[in-house]
LODOLO-598252 format. One record per residue (C-alpha): residue number from 1; x, y, z. Coordinates in Angstrom, 1 decimal, padded with zeros to 4 digits. Example, Ala and Ser with C-alpha at 12.3 -4.5 7.8 and 13.67 -1.06 7.14 Angstrom:
// residues 2
   num        x        y        z
     1    012.3   -004.5    007.8
     2    013.7   -001.1    007.1
END
This chain:
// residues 318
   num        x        y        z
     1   -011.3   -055.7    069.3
     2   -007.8   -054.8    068.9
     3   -005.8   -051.6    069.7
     4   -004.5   -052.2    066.0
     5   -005.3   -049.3    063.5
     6   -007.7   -050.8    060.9
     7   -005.5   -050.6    057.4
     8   -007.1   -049.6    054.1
     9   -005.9   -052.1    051.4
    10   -006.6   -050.9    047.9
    11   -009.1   -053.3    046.3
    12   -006.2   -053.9    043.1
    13   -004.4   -055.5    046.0
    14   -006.5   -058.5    046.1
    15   -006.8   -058.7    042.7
    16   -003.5   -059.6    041.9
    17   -001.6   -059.9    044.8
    18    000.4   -057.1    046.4
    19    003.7   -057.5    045.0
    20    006.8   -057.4    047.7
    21    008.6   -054.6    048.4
    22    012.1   -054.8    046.3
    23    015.0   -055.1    048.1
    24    016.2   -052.7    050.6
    25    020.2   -052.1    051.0
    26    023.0   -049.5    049.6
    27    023.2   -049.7    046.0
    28    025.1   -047.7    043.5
    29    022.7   -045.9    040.8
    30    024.2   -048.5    038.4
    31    023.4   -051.8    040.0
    32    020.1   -053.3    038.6
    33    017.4   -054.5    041.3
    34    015.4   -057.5    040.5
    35    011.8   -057.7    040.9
    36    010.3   -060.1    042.3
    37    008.3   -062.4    039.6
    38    004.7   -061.4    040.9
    39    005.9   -057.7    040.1
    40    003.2   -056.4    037.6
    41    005.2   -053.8    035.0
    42    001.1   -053.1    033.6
    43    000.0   -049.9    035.7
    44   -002.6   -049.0    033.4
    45   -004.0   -052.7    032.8
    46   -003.7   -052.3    028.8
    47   -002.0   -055.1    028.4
    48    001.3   -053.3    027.5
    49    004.7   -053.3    029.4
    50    005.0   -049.9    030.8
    51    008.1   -050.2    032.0
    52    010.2   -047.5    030.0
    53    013.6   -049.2    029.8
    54    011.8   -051.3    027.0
    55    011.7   -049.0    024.6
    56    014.8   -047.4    022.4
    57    015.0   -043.7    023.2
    58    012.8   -041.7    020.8
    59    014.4   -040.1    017.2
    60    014.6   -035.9    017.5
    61    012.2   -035.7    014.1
    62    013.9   -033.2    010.7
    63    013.3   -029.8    011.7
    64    011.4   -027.9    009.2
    65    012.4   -025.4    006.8
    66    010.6   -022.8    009.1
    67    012.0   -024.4    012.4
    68    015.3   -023.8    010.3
    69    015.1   -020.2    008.1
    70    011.4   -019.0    009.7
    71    013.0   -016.4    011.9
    72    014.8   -015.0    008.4
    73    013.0   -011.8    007.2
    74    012.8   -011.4    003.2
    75    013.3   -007.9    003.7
    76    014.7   -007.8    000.3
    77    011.7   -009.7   -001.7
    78    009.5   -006.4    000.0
    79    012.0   -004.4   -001.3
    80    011.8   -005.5   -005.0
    81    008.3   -005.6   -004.9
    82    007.5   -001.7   -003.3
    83    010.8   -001.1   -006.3
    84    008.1   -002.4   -008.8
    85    005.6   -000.6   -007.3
    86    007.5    002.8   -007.1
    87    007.9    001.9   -011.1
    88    004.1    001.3   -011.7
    89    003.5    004.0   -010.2
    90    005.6    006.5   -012.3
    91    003.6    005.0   -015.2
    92    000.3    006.0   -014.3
    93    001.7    009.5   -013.3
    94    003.4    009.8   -016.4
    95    000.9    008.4   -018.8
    96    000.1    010.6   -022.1
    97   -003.1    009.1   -021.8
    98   -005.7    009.5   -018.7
    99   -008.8    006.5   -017.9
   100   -008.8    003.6   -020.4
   101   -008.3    000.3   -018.8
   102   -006.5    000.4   -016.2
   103   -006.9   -003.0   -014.7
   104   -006.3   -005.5   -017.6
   105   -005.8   -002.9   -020.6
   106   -003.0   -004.2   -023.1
   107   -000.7   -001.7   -021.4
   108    000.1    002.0   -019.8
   109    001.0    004.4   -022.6
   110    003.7    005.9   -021.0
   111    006.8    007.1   -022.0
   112    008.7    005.7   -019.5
   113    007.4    002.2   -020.9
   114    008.8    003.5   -024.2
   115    012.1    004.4   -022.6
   116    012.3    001.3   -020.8
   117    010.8   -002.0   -022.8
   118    013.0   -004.7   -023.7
   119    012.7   -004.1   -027.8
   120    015.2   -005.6   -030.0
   121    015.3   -002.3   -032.4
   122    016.7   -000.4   -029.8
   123    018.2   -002.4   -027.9
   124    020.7   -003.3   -031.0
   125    021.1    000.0   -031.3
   126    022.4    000.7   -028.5
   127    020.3    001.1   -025.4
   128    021.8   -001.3   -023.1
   129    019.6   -000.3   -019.9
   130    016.5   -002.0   -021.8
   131    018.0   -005.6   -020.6
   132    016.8   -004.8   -016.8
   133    014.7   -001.6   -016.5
   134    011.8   -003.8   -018.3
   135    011.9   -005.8   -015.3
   136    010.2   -003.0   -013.7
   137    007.5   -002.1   -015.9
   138    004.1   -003.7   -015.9
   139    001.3   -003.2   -018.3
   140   -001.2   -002.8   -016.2
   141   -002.8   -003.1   -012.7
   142   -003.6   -007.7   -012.8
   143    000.3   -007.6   -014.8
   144    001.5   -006.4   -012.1
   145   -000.2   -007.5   -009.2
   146    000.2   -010.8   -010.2
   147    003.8   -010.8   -010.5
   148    004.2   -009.1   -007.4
   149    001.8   -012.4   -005.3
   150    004.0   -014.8   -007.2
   151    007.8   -012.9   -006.3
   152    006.2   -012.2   -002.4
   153    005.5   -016.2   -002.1
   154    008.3   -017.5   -004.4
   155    010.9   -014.8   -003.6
   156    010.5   -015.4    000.1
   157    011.1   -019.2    000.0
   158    014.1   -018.4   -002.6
   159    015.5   -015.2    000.3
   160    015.4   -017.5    003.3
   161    016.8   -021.0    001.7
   162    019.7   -018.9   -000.7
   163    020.0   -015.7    001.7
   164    020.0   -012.7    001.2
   165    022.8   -011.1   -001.5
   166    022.6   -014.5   -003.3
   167    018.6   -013.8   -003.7
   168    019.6   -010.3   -005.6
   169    021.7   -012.2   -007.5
   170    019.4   -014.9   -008.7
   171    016.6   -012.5   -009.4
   172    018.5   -010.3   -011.8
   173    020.0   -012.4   -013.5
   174    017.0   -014.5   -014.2
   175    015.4   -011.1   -015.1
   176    018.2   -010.9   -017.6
   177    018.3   -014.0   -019.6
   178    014.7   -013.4   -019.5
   179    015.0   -010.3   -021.2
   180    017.8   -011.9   -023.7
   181    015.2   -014.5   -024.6
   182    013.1   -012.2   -025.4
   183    015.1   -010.1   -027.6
   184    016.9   -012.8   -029.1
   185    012.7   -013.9   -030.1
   186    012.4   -010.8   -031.2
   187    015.0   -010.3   -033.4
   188    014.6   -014.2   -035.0
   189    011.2   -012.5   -036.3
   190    012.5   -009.8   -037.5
   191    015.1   -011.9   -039.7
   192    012.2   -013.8   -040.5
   193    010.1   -010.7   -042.0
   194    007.9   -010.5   -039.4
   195    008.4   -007.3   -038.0
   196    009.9   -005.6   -034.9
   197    007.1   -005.8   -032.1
   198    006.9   -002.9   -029.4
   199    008.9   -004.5   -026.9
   200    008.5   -006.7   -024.1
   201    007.9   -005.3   -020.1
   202    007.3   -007.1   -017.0
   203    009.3   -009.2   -013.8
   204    007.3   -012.3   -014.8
   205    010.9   -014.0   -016.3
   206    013.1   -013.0   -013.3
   207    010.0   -014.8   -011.1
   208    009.6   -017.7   -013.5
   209    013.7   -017.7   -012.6
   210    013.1   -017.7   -008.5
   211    010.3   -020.0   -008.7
   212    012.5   -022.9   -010.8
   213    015.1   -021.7   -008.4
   214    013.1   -022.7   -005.4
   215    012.2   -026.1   -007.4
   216    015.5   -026.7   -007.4
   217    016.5   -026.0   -004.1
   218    013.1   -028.3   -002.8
   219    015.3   -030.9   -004.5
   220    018.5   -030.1   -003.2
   221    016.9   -030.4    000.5
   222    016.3   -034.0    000.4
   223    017.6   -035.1    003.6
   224    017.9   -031.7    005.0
   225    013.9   -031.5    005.1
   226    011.4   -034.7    006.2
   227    010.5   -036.3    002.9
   228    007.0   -035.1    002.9
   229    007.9   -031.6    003.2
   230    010.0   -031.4    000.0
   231    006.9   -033.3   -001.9
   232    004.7   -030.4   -000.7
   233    007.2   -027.7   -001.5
   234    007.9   -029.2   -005.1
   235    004.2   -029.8   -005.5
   236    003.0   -026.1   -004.9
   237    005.9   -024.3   -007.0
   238    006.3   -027.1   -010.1
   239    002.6   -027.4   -011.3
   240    002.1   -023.5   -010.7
   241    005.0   -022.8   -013.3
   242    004.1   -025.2   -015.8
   243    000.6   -023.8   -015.7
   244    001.3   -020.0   -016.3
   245    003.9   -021.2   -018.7
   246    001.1   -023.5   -020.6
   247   -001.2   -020.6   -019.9
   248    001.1   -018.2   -021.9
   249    000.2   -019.8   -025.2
   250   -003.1   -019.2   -024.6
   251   -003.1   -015.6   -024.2
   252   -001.9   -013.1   -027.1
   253    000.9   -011.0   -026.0
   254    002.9   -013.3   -023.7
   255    006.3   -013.2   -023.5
   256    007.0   -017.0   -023.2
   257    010.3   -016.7   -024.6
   258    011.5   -014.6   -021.2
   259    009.7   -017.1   -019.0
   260    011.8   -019.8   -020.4
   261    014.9   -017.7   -020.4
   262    014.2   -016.7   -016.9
   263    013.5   -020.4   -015.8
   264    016.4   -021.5   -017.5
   265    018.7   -019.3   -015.5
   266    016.7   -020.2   -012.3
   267    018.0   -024.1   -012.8
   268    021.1   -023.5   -013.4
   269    021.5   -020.7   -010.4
   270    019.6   -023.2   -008.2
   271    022.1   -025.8   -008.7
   272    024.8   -023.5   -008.2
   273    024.6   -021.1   -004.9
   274    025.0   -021.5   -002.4
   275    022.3   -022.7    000.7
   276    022.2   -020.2    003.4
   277    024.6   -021.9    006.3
   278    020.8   -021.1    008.8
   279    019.4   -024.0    006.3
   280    021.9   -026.4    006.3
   281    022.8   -025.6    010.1
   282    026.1   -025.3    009.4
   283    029.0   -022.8    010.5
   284    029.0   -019.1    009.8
   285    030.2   -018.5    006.4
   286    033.9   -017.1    006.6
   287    033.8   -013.3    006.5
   288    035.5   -013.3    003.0
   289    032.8   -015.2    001.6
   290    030.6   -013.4    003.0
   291    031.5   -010.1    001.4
   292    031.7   -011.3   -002.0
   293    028.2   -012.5   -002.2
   294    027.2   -008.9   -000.5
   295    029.0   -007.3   -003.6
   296    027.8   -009.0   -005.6
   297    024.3   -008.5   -003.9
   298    025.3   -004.7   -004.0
   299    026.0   -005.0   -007.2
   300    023.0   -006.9   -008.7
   301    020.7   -004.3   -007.2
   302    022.7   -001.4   -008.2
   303    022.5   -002.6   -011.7
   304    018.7   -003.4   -011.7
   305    017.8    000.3   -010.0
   306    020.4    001.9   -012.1
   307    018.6    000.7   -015.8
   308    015.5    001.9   -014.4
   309    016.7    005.3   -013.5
   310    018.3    006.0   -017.3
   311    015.5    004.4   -018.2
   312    013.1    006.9   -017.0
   313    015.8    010.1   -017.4
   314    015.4    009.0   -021.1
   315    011.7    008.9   -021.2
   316    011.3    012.8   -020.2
   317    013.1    013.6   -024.0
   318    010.0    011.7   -025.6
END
């Protein structure tokens, strides 16, 4: 026996031979060693190459919209929809009549639904406030809350990818020409001898307006977004308009002609603003900029709160 310390040799060793130790000697970090030929660059025995310098350096992949806008809070979309809710509310309270139908009746009788209704009578007449303040009214408690799901989905997508003042814009001015639509239906019947109907109510033209908006701006984000992602935006918003659009000929007492006003003036707006500069990762807008859209924001909101209040002043005379 030897004085020797016995040596434990991994059992890969005689496999395949243990490989010499590379060279030993200063070297910058620079200089490339070679290996010898017996060097085996398979450590997990796959097959496959694992040495690292093989292989390009990996792609950073699209951020998301979310990555991008998720921290953004629609404060403002809550805002128009408790607005709403504040308006239902003054309905019921001030409803001539009490019980009925509450949840899918054709619609409160209230005076302040009187006051307030887009109707082409007296609207030509005079009663300008009637082009927003029947964004606010609802008919009933499914008119409403389905408006409201549709603007809290829609209306945050449109708040983080647009921001915030340019949202107010959007939605009242979709509510608008959805309103004009209507009355300018309206009063094509009434040249026609049909008659003057009671008026039109509801926020379902100013969200047909957001959702076409948020079509648009799906579109617009090609090569912002990964390709799938604007396919899966596009494909929830697109076929959910067409089918309460489709689904409005179906039921008596739709307003289709402010869903296509509204959706009209949700394309063109869509093409129009703005992104928010936290979407396209750009840098801050220029503080100039920046308080034109909020008057305008300002001034959109003003307007829409504003129609609703003489709206409702004028219902307590009826």
């Amino acid at each position: 026996m030897t004085d020797e310390p016995r040596k434990i040799i991994p059992i890969d060793d005689y496999r395949r031979g243990t490989p010499e130790p590379p060279p030993q000697g200063p070297f910058d970090e620079d200089d490339e060693v070679e290996l010898p030929e017996e060097h085996d660059a398979d450590l997990f025995d796959d097959g496959l190459d694992d040495d690292m310098t093989a292989f390009g350096q990996a792609e950073r992949p699209q951020p998301g919209l979310w990555e991008r806008v998720g921290d953004v809070h629609p404060g403002f979309t809550y805002g128009l929809v408790l607005l709403i809710l504040v308006a239902f509310a003054t309905e019921l309270l001030t409803a001539t009549v009490r019980g009925g139908d509450l949840w899918t009746g054709q619609s409160v009788p209230s005076p302040f639904v009187a006051a307030g209704a887009a109707a082409w009578g007296p609207f030509a007449a005079g009663e300008w406030w009637r082009l927003l303040s029947c964004v606010l009214l609802h008919a009933n408690a499914l008119h409403v809350g389905s408006n409201l799901l549709a603007l809290a989905v829609l209306g945050g997508v449109a708040e983080r990818a647009y921001g915030h003042a340019r949202f107010l814009v959007l939605f009242t001015v979709a509510g608008a020409f959805g309103s004009l639509s209507s009355l300018a239906h309206q009063a094509s019947l009434a040249s026609a001898g049909q008659g003057l109907n009671l008026g039109s109510i509801g926020a379902s033209g100013a969200v047909f307006g957001v959702g076409a908006a948020v079509v648009v701006a799906a579109v617009r984000m090609h090569g912002l977004l990964p390709a799938w992602r604007v396919r899966a935006l596009i494909g929830a918003t697109l076929p959910l308009l067409l089918s309460s659009f489709a689904a409005g000929f179906a039921r008596p007492g739709t307003d289709n002609a402010a869903h296509a006003g509204g959706a009209l003036a949700g394309l063109v707006l869509g093409l129009a603003l703005p992104f928010s500069p936290k979407l396209t990762q750009g840098p801050p807008e220029p503080a100039l900029k920046r308080g034109i859209w909020g008057a305008a924001g300002l001034l959109a909101i003003s307007a829409l709160v504003a129609c609703g209040v003489v709206a409702f002043e004028r219902s307590l005379h009826l």
